[in-house]
Structures are given as C-alpha cells and as structure tokens.
N, C-alpha and C positions, 0 to 999 in steps of 0.2 A: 253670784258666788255665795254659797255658805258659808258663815263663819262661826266661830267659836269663841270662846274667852273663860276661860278657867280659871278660877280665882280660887281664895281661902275660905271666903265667904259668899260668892254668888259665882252660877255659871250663865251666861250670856252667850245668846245663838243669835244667829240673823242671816236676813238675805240683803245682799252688798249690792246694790246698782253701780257696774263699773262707770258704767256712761263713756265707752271709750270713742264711742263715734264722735261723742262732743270733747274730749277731751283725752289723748292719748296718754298724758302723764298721771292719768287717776285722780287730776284735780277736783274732778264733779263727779267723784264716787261718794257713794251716800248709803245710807241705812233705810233700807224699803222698809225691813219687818223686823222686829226683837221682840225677843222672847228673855224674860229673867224667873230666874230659880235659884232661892234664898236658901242655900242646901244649908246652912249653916243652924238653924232653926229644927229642921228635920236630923241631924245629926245621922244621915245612909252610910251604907258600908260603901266602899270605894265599889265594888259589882252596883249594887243599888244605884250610886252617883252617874257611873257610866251609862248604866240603862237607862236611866232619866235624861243622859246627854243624848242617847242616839234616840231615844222618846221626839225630844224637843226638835232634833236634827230633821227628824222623818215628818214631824209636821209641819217643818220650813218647807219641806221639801212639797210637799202636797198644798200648799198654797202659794208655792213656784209653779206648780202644775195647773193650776187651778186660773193662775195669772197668765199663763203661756211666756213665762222667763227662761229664758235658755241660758242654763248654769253651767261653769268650771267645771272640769273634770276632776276639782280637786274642794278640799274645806282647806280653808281655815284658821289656823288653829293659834289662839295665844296665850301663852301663862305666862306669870309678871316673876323676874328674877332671873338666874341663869341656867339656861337645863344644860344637864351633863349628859354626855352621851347615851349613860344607859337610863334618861327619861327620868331621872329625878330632879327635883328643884334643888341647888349649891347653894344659892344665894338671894336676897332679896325679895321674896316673896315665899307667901305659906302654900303650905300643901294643901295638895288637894283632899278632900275626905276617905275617909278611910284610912284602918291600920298600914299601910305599910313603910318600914322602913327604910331607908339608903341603901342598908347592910341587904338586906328580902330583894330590892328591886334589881342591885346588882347583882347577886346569886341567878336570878330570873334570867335577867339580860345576858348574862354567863352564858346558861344553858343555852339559851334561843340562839346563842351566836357559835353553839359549838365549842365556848372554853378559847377560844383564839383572840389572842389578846392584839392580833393587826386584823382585827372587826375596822370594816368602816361603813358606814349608813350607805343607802343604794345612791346612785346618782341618778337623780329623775332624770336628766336631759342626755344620756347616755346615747337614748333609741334617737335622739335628735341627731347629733352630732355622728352616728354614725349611717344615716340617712335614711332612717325610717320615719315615714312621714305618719301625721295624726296625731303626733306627740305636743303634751302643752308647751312644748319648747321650741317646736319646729315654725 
C-alpha cells in the first residue's frame, strides 16, 4: 500500500507491507520504503508541494514495481488535526504549504459540489454492497 503523511513541516510517503497472510489484523504491517521531504525549508506553492507529493508517490511506485509488491487500489493518506469536509484542517494541526485559506478552499469545495449544501463525500463501498464485485470493499 502507499501512503502519505501531510504535515506543516514535512511530507512523508511510503510503501506499507500489510503482511496480512501473517497477520489479518495489520499487526505485522510495516514500513518497506519512506521517502521525507522537508517542504518547510523550500517554502513551494501549495501546486509545487502537491507536485512534489505525486513526484515522491510515483517513485514509490516504481520501486513497488521494481520489487514485484502488489499494491491497494487505494493511498493513503494522513494529516494530523481535524479535516472538515471541504478538506481544510479545523483543528490541531498546520497546514499544508501554500496560500490558501478556509474562506478560498470552501468557495472551491462550493463550486466542485455544485453549491448544494446536502453534498456528501462518495461512499467507496457502495459498488460492494450493492454487488459489484472487484471492489476494495467486497
């Protein structure tokens, strides 16, 4: 699995060994490969920061390939604090790099959702549950 970690001061990627044949509960999952990037030093735009994520992302990925790991269909992904629905951090943790504010990201989130304030996030397990198989859920 790939993973991510989004901080205020560094971004952190890796490739996750579930290990689930040895262990179903994720007890002997582990960190194969990380990767840190001290974005705090470089001071990038939030586009710069992101590019650098998916930079880091793709070359997890090719020494996933390189190892013959067979990856999640899914990353990821943790920032430290509360995220609000339209992807800002509330509380307890700093943002990520780049200008953008609360007021900017909800205006964004706004748009992309149409202005409809009964938005709700997709349900990954939807195709599961209504029996479509191949799903990470199924």
């Amino acid at each position: 699995m790939l993973s991510a970690g989004v901080g205020g001061t560094n971004f952190r990627t890796g490739i996750i060994e579930l290990s689930l044949n040895r262990a179903p509960d994720l007890s002997k999952a582990k960190v194969a490969e990380l990767d840190v990037w001290r974005h705090r030093d470089e001071k990038p735009t939030r586009e710069e920061a992101v590019e650098r994520l998916v930079n880091m992302l793709q070359k997890l990925l090719r020494r996933a390939e390189k190892r013959d790991l067979k990856l999640t269909p899914l990353i990821g992904i943790g920032c430290p604090g509360v995220i609000e629905p339209d992807g800002s951090i509330d509380r307890g943790g700093a943002q990520p790099p780049g200008k953008l504010g609360k007021q900017s990201v909800q205006s964004s989130s706004a748009a992309q959702r149409g202005n409809s304030e009964n938005w709700r996030a997709p349900d990954p397990c939807a195709e599961a549950r209504a029996g479509v198989s191949g799903n990470v859920c199924s």
